[in-house]
DSSP file (Angstrom, degrees, kcal/mol; ACC not computed):
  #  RESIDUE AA STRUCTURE BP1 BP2  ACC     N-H-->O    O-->H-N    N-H-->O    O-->H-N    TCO  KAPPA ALPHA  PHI   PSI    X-CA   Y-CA   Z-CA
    1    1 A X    >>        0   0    0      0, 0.0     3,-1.7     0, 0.0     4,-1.7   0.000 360.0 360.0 360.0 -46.5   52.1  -34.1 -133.3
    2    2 A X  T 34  +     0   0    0      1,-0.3     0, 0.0     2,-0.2     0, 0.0   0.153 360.0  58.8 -98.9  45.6   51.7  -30.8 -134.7
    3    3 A X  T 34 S+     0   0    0     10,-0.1    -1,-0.3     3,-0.1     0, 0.0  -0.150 110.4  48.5-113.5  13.0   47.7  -30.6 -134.0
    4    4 A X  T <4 S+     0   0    0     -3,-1.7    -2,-0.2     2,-0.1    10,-0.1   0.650 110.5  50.2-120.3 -21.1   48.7  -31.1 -130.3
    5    5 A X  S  < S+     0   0    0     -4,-1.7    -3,-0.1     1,-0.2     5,-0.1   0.792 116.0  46.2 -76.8 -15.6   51.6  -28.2 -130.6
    6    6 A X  S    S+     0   0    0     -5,-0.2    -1,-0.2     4,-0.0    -2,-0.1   0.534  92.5  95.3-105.0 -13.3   48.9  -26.0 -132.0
    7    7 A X        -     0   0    0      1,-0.1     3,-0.2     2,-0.1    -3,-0.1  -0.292  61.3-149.3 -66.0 163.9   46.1  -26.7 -129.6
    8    8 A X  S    S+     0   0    0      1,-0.1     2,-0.9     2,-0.1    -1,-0.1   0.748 101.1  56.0 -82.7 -31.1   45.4  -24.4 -126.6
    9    9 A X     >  +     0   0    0      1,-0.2     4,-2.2     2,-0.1     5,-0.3  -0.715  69.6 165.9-128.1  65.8   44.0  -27.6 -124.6
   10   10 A X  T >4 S+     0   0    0     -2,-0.9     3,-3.0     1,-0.2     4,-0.5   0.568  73.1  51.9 -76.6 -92.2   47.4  -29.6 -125.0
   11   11 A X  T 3> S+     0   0    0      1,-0.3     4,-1.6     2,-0.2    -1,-0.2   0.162 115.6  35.6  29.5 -78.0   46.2  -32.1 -122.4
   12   12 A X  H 3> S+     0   0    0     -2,-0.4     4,-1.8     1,-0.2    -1,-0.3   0.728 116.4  54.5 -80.1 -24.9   42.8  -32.9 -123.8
   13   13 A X  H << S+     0   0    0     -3,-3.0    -1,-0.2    -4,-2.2    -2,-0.2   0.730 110.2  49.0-101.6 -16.1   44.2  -32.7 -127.8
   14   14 A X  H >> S+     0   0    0     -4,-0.5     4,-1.1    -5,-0.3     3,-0.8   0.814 111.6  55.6 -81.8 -27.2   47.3  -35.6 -126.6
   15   15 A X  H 3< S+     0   0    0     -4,-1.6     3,-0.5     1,-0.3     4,-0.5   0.950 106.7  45.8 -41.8 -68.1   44.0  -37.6 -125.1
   16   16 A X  T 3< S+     0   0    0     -4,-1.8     4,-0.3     1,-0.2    -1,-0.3   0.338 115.0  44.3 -67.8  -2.5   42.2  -37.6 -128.3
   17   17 A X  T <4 S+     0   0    0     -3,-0.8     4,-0.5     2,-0.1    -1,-0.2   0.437 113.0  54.8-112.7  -7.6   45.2  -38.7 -130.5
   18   18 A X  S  < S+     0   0    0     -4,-1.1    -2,-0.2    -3,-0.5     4,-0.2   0.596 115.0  41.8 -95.9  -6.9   45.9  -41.2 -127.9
   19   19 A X  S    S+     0   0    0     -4,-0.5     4,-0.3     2,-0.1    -1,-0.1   0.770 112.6  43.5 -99.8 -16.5   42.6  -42.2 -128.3
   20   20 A X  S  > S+     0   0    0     -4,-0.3     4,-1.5     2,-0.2    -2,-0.1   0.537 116.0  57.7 -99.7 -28.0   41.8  -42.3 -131.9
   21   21 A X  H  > S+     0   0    0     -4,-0.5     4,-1.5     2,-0.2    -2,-0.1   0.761 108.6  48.0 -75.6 -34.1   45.5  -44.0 -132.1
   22   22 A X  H  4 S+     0   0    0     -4,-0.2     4,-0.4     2,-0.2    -2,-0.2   0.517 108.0  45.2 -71.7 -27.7   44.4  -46.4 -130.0
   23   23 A X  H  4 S+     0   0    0     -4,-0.3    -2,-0.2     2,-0.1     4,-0.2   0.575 109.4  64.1-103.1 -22.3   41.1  -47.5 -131.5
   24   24 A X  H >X S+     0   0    0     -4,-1.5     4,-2.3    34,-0.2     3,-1.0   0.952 110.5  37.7 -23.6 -69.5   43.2  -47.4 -134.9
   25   25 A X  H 3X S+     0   0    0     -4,-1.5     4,-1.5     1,-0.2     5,-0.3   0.887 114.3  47.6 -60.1 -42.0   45.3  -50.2 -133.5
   26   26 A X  H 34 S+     0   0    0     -4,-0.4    -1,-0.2     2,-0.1    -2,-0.2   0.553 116.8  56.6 -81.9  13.8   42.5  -52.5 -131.4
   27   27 A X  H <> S+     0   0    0     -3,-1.0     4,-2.0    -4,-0.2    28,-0.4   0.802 110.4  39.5 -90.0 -47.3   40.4  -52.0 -135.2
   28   28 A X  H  < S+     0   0    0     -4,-2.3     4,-0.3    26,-0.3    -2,-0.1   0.542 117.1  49.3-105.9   5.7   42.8  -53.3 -137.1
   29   29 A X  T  X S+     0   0    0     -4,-1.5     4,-2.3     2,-0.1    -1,-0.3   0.712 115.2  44.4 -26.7 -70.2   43.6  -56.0 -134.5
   30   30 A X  H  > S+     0   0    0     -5,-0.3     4,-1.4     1,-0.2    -2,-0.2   0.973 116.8  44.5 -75.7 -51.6   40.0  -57.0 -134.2
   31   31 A X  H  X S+     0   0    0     -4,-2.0     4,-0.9     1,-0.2    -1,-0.2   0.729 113.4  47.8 -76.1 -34.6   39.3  -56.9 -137.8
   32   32 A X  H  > S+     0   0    0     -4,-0.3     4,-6.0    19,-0.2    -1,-0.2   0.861 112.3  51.5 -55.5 -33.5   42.6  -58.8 -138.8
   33   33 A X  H  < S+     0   0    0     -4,-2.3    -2,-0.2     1,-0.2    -3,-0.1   0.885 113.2  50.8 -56.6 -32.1   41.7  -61.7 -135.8
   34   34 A X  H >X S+     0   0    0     -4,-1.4     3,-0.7     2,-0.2     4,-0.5   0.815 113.3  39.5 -77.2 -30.6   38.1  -61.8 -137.6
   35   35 A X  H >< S+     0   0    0     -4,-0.9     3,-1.5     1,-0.3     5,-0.3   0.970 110.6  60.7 -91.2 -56.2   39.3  -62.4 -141.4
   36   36 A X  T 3< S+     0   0    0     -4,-6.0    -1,-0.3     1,-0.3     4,-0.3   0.639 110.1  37.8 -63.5  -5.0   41.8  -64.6 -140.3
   37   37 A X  T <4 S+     0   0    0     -3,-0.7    -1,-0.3    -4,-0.1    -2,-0.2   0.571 129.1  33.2 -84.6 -26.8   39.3  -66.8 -138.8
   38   38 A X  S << S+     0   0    0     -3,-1.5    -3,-0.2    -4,-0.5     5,-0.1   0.906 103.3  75.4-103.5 -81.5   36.6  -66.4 -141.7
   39   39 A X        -     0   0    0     -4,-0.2     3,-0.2     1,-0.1    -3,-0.1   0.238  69.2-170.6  -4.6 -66.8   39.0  -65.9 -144.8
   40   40 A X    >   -     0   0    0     -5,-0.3     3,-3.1    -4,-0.3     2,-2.8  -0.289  64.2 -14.3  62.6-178.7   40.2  -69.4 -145.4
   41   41 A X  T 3  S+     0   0    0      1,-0.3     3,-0.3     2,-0.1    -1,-0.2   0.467 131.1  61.4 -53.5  10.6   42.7  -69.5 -147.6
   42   42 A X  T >> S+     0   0    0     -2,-2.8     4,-3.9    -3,-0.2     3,-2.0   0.156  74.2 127.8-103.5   8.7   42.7  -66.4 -149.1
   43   43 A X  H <>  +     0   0    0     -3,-3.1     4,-2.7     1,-0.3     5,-0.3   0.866  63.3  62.6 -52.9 -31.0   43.5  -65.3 -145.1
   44   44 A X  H 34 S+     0   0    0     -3,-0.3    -1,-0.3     2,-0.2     4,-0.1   0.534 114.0  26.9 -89.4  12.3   46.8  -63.2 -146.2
   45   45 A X  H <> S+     0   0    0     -3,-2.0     4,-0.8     2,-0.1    -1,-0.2   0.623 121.4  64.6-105.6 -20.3   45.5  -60.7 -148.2
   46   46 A X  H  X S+     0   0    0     -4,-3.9     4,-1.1     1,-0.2    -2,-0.2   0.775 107.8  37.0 -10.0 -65.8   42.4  -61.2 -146.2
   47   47 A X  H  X S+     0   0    0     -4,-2.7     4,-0.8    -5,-0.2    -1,-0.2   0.718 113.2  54.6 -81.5 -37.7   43.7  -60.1 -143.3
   48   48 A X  H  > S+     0   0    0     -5,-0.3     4,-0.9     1,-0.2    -1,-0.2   0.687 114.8  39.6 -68.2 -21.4   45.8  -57.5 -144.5
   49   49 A X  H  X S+     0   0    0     -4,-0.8     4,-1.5     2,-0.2    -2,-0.2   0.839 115.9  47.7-116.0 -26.3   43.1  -55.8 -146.3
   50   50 A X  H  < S+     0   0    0     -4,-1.1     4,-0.3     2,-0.2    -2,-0.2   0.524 116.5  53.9 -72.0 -21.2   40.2  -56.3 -143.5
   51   51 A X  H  X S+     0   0    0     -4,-0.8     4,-2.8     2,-0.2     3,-0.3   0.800 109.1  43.2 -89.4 -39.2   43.0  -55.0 -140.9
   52   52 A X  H  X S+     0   0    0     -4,-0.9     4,-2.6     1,-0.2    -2,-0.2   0.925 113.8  45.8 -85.3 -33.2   43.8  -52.3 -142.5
   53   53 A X  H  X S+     0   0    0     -4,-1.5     4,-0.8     2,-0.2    -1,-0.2   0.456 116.3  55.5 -79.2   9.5   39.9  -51.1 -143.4
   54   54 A X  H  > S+     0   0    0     -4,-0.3     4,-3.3    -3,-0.3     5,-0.4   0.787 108.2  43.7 -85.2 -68.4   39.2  -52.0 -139.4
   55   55 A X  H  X S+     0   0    0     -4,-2.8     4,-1.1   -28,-0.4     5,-0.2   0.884 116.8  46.1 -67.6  -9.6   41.7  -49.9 -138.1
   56   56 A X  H  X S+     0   0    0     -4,-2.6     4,-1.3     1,-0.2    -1,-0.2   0.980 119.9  42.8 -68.6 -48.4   40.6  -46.8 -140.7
   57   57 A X  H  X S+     0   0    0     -4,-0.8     4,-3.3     1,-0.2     5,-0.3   0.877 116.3  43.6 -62.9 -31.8   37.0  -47.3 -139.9
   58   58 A X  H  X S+     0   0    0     -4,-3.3     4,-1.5   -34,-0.2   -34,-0.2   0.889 118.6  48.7 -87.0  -5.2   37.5  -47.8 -136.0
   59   59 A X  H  X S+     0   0    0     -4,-1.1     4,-1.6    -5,-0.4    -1,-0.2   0.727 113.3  54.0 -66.8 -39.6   40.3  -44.4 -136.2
   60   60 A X  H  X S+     0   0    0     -4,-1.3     4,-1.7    -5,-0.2     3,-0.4   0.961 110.9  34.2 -74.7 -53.5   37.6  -42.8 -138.0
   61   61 A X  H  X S+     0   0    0     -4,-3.3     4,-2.5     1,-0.2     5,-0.2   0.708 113.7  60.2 -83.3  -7.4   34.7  -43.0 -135.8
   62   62 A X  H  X S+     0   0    0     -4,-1.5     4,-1.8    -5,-0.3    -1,-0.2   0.918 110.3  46.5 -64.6 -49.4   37.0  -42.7 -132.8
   63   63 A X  H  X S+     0   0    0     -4,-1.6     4,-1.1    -3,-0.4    -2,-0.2   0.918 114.6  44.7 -32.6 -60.4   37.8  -39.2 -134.6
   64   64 A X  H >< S+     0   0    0     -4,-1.7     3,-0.8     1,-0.2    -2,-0.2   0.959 109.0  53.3 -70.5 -60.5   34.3  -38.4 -135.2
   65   65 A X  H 3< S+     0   0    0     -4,-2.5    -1,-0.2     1,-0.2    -2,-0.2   0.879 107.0  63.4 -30.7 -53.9   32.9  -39.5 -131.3
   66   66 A X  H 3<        0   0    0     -4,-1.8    -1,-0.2    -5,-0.2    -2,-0.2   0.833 360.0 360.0 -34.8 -56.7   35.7  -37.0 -130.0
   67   67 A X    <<        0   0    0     -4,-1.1    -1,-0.2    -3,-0.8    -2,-0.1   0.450 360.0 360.0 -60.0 360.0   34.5  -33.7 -131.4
């Protein structure tokens, strides 16, 4: 919120958090759906912990692609 009050380009700087927010959520989505399929029984901490490093990684490069 407050990198979008502090932009010039608020338009383009709510775009890019709506995008990086967005590939956060379908990462950690995609990455939970995968572990819970692979994991076997170990799938809830599996999932929890493959969900959360999917959405940081896909948040991240979503960040990084932006610039």
């Amino acid at each position: 919120m407050y990198e979008i009050y502090m932009s010039d380009n608020k338009a383009s700087e709510t775009g890019r958090q709506v995008a990086i927010n967005g590939a956060g959520i379908a990462g950690g989505w995609a990455g939970g759906a995968v572990a819970g399929l692979m994991c076997g029984p170990g799938a809830p901490v599996c999932v929890l912990l493959v969900g959360f490093v999917g959405g940081a990684l896909a948040a991240w490069e979503m960040g990084n692609w932006w610039k």
